[in-house]
SEZAPA-65376 format. One line per 8 residues: number of its first residue (from 1); for each residue y, x, z of N, C-alpha, C, O, CB. Coordinates in steps of 0.1 Angstrom, whole numbers. Atoms other than C-alpha are relative to their C-alpha. Glycine has a CB too. Example, Ala and Ser with C-alpha at 12.3 -4.5 7.8 and 13.67 -1.06 7.14 Angstrom:
1> -12/9/0/-45/123/78/12/9/0/12/19/7/0/-10/12 | -11/-9/0/-11/137/71/11/-8/8/22/-3/9/5/4/-14
***
This chain:
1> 5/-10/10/211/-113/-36/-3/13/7/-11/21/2/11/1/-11 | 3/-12/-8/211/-87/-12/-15/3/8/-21/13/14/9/0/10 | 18/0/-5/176/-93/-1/-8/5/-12/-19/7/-9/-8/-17/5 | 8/-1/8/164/-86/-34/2/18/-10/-1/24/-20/3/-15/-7 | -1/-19/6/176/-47/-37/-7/6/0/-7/15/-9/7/10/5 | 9/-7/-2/148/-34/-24/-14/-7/3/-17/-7/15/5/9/9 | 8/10/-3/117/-56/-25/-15/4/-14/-16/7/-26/11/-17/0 | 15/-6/7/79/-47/-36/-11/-12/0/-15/-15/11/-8/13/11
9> 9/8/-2/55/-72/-42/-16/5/-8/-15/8/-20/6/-13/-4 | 10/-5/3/20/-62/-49/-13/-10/3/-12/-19/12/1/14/6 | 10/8/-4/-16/-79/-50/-10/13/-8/-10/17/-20/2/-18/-6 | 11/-12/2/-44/-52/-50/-12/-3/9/-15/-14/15/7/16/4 | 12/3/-10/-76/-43/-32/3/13/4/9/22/-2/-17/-4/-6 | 3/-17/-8/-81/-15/-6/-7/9/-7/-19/7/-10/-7/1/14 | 6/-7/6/-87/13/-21/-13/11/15/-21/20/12/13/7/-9 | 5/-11/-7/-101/27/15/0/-9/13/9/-17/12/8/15/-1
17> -1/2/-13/-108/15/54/14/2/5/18/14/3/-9/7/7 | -7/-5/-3/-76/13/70/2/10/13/-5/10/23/4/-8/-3 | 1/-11/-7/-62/43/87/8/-7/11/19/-10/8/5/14/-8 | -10/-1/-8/-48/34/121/2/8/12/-6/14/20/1/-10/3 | -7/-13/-11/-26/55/144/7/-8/7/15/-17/3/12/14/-5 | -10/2/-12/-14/47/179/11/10/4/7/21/1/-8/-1/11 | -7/-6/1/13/64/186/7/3/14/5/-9/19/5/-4/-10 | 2/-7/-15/23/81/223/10/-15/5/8/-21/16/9/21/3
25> -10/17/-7/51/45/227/-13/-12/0/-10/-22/7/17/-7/-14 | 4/10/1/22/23/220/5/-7/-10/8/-18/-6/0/-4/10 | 1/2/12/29/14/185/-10/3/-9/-17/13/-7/8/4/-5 | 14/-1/7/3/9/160/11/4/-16/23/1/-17/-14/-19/1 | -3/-4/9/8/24/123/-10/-3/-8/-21/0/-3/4/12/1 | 13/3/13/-17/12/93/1/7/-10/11/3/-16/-1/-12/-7 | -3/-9/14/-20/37/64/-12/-3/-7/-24/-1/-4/3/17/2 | 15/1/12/-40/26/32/6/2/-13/17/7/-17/-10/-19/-1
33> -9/0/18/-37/22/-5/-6/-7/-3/-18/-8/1/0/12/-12 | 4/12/12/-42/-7/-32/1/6/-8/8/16/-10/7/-12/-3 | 2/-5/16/-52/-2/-65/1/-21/-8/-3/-32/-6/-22/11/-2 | -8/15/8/-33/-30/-90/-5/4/-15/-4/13/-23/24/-1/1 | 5/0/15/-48/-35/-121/4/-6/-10/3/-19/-9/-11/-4/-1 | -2/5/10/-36/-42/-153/-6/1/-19/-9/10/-27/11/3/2 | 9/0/14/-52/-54/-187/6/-4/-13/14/-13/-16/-12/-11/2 | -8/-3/18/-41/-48/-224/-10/5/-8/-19/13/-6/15/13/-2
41> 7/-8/13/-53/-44/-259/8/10/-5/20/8/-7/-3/-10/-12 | -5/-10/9/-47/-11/-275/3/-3/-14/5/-15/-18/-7/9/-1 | -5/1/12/-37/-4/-308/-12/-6/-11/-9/-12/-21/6/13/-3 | 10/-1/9/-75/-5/-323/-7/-14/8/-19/-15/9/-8/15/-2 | 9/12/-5/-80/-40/-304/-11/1/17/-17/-8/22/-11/-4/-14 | 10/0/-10/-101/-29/-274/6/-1/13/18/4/13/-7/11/0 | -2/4/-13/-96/-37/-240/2/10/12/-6/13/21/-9/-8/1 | -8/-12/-12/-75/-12/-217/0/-5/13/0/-17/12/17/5/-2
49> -3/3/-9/-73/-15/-181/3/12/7/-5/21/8/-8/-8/3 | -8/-9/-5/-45/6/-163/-2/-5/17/2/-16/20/16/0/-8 | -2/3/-10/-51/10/-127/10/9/3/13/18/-4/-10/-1/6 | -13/-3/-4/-20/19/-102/-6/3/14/-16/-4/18/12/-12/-1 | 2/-9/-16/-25/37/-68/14/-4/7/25/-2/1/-1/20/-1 | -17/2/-8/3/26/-40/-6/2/13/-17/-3/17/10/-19/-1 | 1/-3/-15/3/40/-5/12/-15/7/22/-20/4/7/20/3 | 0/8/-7/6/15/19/6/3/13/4/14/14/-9/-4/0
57> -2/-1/-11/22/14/55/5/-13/8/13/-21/3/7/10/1 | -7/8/-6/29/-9/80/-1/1/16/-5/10/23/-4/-11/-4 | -7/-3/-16/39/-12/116/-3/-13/12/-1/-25/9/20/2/-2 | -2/11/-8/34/-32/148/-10/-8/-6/-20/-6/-13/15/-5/2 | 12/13/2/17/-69/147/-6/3/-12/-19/4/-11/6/-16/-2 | 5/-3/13/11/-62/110/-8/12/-3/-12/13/-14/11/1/-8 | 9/-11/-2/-9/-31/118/-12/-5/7/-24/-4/3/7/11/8 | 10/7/-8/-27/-48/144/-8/-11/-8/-19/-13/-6/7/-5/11
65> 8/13/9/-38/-76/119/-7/7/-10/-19/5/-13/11/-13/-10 | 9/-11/13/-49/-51/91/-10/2/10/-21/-3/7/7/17/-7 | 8/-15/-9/-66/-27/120/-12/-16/1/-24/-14/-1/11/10/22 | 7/13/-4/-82/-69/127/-13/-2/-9/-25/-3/-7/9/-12/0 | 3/5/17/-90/-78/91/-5/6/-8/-17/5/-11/9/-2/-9 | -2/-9/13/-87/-57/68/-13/12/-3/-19/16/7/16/8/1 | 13/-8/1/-115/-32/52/-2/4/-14/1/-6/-21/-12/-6/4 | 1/-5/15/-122/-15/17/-6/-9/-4/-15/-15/1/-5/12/-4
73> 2/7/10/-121/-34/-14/7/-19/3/5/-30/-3/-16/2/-1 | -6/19/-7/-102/-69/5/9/0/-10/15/10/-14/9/-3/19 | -8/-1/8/-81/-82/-19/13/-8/11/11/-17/19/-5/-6/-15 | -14/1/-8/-39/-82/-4/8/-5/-9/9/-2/-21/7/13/7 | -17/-2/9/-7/-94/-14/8/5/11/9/0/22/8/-18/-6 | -11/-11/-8/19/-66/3/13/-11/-8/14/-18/-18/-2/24/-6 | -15/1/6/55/-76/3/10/9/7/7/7/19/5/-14/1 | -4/-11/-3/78/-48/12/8/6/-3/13/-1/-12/-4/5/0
81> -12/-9/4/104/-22/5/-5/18/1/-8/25/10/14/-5/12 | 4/-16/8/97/14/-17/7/6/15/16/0/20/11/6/-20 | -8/-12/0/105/44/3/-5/11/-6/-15/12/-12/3/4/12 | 3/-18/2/106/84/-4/2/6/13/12/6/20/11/8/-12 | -6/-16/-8/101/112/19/-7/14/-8/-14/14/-18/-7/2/20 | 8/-10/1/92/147/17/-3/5/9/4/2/19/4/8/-6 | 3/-7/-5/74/168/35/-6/19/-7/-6/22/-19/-8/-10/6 | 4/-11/7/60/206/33/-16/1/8/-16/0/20/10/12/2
89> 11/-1/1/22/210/33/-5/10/6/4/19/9/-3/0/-11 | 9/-11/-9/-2/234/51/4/14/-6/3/25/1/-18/-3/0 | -4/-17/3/10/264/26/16/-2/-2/22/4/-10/-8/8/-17 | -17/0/4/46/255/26/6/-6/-11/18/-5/-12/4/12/-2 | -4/11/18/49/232/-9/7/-6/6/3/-9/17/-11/-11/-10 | -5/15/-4/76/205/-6/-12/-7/-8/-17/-2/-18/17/-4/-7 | 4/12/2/56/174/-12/12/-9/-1/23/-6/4/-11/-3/9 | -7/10/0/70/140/-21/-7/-14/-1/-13/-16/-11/7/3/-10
97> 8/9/-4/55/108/-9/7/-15/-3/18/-18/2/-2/4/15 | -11/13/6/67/72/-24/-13/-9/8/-25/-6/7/4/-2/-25 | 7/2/-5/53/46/-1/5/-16/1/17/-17/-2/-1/10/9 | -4/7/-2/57/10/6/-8/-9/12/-19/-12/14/2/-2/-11 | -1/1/-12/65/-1/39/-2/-17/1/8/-23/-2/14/7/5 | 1/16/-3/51/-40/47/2/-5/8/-1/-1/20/-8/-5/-1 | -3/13/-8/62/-68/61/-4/-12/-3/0/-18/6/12/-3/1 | 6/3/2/46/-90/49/-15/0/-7/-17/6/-18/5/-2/0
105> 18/2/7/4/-98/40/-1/-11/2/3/-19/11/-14/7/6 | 8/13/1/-14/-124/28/-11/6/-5/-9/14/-15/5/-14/-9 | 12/-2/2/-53/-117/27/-4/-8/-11/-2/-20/-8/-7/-2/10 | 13/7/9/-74/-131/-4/-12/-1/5/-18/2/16/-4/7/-11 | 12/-2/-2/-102/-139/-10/-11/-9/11/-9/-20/16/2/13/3 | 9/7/-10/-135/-146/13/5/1/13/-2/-4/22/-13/7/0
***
């Protein structure tokens, strides 16, 4: 049960090319985002669709296969674990960044 404390599963499309960073050890970093869509009738019968924004990251081989693959609009299944950080911004704001860190992908699709 302990595997299941912190665990993300998601199936989206890129919302964007992914971003990758090498990094001065020779690690690769992938930064993107999915957009997860969900569909419901409102109250007056019509047909809602709630999209979801999720920042993405991943690391190593799994960077390297996105950086391979991967490209706006691909449809993913991420599997993974939430974090938070903060940071402070170019005028000094704390920011707060909720992000989910993958380990696993499976590509869709064509």
């Amino acid at each position: 049960m302990n595997a299941l404390k912190n665990k993300v599963q998601l199936i989206g499309n890129l919302g964007n090319d992914p971003e990758i960073i090498t990094l001065d050890s020779g690690k690769k970093l992938a930064k993107f985002s999915i957009a997860t869509n969900e569909t419901y009738k409102n109250s007056a019968g019509e047909k809602v669709t709630d999209t979801q924004w999720h920042n993405i990251v991943a690391w190593n081989k799994t960077a390297e296969i996105i950086e391979k693959y991967l490209q706006k609009g691909n449809e993913v299944v991420i599997e993974g674990k939430l974090t938070s950080r903060s940071f402070e911004d170019n005028e000094g704001n704390k920011r707060y960044l909720t992000e989910v860190v993958c380990n696993e992908l499976l590509m869709l699709g064509k």
